[in-house]
N, C-alpha and C positions, 0 to 999 in steps of 0.2 A: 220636695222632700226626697234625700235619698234614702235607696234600699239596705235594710239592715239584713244581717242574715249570724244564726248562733255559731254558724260549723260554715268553712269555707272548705271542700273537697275537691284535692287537684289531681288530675286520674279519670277517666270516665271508661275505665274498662269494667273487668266482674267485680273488683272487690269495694271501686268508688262508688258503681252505680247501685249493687248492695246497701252502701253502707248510705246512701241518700234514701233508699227506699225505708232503712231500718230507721233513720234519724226520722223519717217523715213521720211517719208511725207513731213515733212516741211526740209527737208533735213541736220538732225541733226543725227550725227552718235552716235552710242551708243553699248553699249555690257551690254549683258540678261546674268544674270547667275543663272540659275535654279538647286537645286537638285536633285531635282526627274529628273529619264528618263524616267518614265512610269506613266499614267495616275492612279490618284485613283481612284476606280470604286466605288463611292460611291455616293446614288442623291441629292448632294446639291446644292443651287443655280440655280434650273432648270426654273423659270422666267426669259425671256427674255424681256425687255419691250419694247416698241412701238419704244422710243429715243435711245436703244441701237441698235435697228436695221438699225435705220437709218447710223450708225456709221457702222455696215456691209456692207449697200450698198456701202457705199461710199467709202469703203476698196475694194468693187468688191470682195465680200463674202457671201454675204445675199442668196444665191441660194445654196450656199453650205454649208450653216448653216442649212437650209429646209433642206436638204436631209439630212443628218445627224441627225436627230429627232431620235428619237427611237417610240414613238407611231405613229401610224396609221396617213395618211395624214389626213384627215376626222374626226379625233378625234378633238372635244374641247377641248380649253382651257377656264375651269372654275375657280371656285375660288381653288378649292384644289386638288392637283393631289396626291394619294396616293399608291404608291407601295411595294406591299409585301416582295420581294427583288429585284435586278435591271431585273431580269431574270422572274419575273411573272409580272401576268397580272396588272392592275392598274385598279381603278376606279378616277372617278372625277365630280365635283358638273353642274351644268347645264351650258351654254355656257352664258361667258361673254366680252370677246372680244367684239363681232358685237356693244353691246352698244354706245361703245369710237372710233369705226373704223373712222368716217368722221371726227377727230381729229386731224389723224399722216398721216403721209408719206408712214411709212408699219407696217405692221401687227405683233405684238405680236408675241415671240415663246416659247414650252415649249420643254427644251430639258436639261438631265445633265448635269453638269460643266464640266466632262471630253468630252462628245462631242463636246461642245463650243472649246476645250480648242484645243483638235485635229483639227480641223478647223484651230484655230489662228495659233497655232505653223505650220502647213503645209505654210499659208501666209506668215509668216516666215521668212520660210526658202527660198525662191523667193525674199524677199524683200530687196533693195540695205541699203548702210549703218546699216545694223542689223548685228555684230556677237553676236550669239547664242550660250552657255555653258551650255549645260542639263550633269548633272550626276558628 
């Protein structure tokens, strides 16, 4: 017998592997098929913002998105995060966060796309109704 599936998603970066997690949820089966097997180490998209985290908690991920950061827990997030390459140090502008905080539900993160990305795909791989095609 073969495998059916309601949603075929082709993409397995933030917004594919998102959007299997949300299909899964509502109990919609679906197949991810990504190229890549391995994360680009490059820092893009490292704004998290206040509504996307909310959408981590709610996946039961938002604690291990935090941990997954690469700068300092302590460190602000201000307007500009600038790194030399992914492996030095970084600077960035004064804290801006606390402004908006009495706003959202949770707090802002700054962290690379491929950290993000490790996080989701680990969700994943746990979650019912998802098969996953990396490579």
């Amino acid at each position: 017998m073969k495998n059916t599936h309601h949603v075929i998603i082709v993409g397995g970066g933030p917004v594919g592997l998102a959007l299997a997690l949300t299909l899964s949820a509502r109990d919609i089966s679906c197949a991810l098929i990504e190229a890549r097997t391995e994360m680009h180490r490059i820092p893009k998209g490292q704004n998290l913002t206040q509504r996307t985290l909310e959408h981590f908690y709610f996946w039961g991920i938002a604690d291990k998105l935090r941990r997954a950061r690469v700068m300092p827990p302590d460190a602000p997030i201000g307007e500009i995060t600038a790194y030399g390459d992914l492996a030095s140090d970084y600077w960035h502008a004064p804290r801006g966060r606390e402004l908006v905080r009495p706003f959202y539900f949770q707090d802002n993160e700054r962290l690379p796309q491929y950290r993000m990305e490790e996080v989701l795909r680990d969700k994943l791989v746990q979650t019912p109704n998802v098969e996953a095609r990396f490579g």
